[in-house]
C-alpha positions as CSV (number, residue, x, y, z in Angstrom):
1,X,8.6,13.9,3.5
2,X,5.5,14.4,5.1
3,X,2.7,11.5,5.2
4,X,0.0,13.7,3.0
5,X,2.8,13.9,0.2
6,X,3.3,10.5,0.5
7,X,-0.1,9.5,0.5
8,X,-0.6,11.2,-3.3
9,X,1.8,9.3,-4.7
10,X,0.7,6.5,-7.1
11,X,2.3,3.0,-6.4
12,X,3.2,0.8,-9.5
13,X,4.5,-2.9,-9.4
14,X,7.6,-2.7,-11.9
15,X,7.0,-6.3,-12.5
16,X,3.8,-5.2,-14.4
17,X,4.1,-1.8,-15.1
18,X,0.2,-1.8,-13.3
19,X,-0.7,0.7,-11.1
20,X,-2.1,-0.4,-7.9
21,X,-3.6,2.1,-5.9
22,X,-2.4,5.3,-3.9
23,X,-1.2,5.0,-0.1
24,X,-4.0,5.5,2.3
25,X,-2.3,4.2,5.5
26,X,1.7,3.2,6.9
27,X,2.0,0.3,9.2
28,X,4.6,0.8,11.5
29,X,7.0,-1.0,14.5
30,X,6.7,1.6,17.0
31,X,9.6,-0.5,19.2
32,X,11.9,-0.2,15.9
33,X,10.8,3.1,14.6
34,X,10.3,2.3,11.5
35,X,7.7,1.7,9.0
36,X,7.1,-2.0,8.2
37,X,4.4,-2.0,5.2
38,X,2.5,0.4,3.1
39,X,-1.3,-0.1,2.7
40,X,-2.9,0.6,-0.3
41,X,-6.7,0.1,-0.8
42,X,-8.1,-2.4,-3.5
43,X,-11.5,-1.9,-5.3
44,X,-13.7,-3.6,-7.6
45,X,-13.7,-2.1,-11.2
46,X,-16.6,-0.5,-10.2
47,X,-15.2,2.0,-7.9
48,X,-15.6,2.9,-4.5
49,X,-18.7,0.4,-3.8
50,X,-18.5,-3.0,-2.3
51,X,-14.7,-4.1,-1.6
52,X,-13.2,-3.6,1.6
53,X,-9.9,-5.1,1.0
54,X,-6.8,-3.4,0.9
55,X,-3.4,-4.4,0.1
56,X,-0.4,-4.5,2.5
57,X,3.1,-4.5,0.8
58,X,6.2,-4.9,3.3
59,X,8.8,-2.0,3.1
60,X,11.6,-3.9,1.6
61,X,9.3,-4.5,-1.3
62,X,9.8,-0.8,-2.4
63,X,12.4,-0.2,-5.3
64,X,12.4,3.4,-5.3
65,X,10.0,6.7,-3.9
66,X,10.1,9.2,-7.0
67,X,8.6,12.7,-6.8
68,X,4.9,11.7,-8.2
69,X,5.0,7.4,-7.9
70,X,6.5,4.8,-5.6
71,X,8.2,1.7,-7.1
72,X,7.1,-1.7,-5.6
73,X,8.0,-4.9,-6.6
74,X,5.4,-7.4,-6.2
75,X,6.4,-11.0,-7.8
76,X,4.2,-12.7,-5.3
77,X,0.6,-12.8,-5.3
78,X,-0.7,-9.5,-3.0
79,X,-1.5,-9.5,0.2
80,X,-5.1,-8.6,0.6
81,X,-6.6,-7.6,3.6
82,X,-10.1,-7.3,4.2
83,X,-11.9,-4.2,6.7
84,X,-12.4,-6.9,9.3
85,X,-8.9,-8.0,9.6
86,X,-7.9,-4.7,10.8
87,X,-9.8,-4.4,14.1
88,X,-7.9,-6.0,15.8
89,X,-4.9,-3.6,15.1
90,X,-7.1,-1.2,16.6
């Protein structure tokens, strides 16, 4: 699968049945070759103004990759993630 087809797949917490966002971005153990956490971003109910937060969920937290949505399981309360956290994985 290639990472654009990945990134237009919705992503829904099963606990909920709420969909949380689309994938914009992979984190990934390049020493391990794999991919540790999926990033998807989180906005206000106003749309694309103001947040900058986005939410990271870890790999094993994924029930299932279907042909339009990915399955997460999120019991927990989400990671969030704000812009200026990131730079230093830059």
């Amino acid at each position: 699968m290639k990472i654009s087809a990945f990134q237009m797949k919705d992503v829904i917490n099963i606990v909920d049945g709420k969909k949380i966002g689309m994938v914009s971005d992979l984190e990934l153990d390049l020493r391990e070759g794999r991919i540790e956490a999926i990033v998807v971003p989180h906005y206000k109910k106003f749309g694309w103004l103001g947040s900058g937060t986005e939410i990271v969920i870890p790999w094993r937290n994924i029930v299932k990759i279907g042909a339009d949505v990915v399955l997460v399981l999120i019991e927990e309360s989400r990671t969030y993630r704000t812009s200026d956290d990131n730079e230093h994985l830059r």
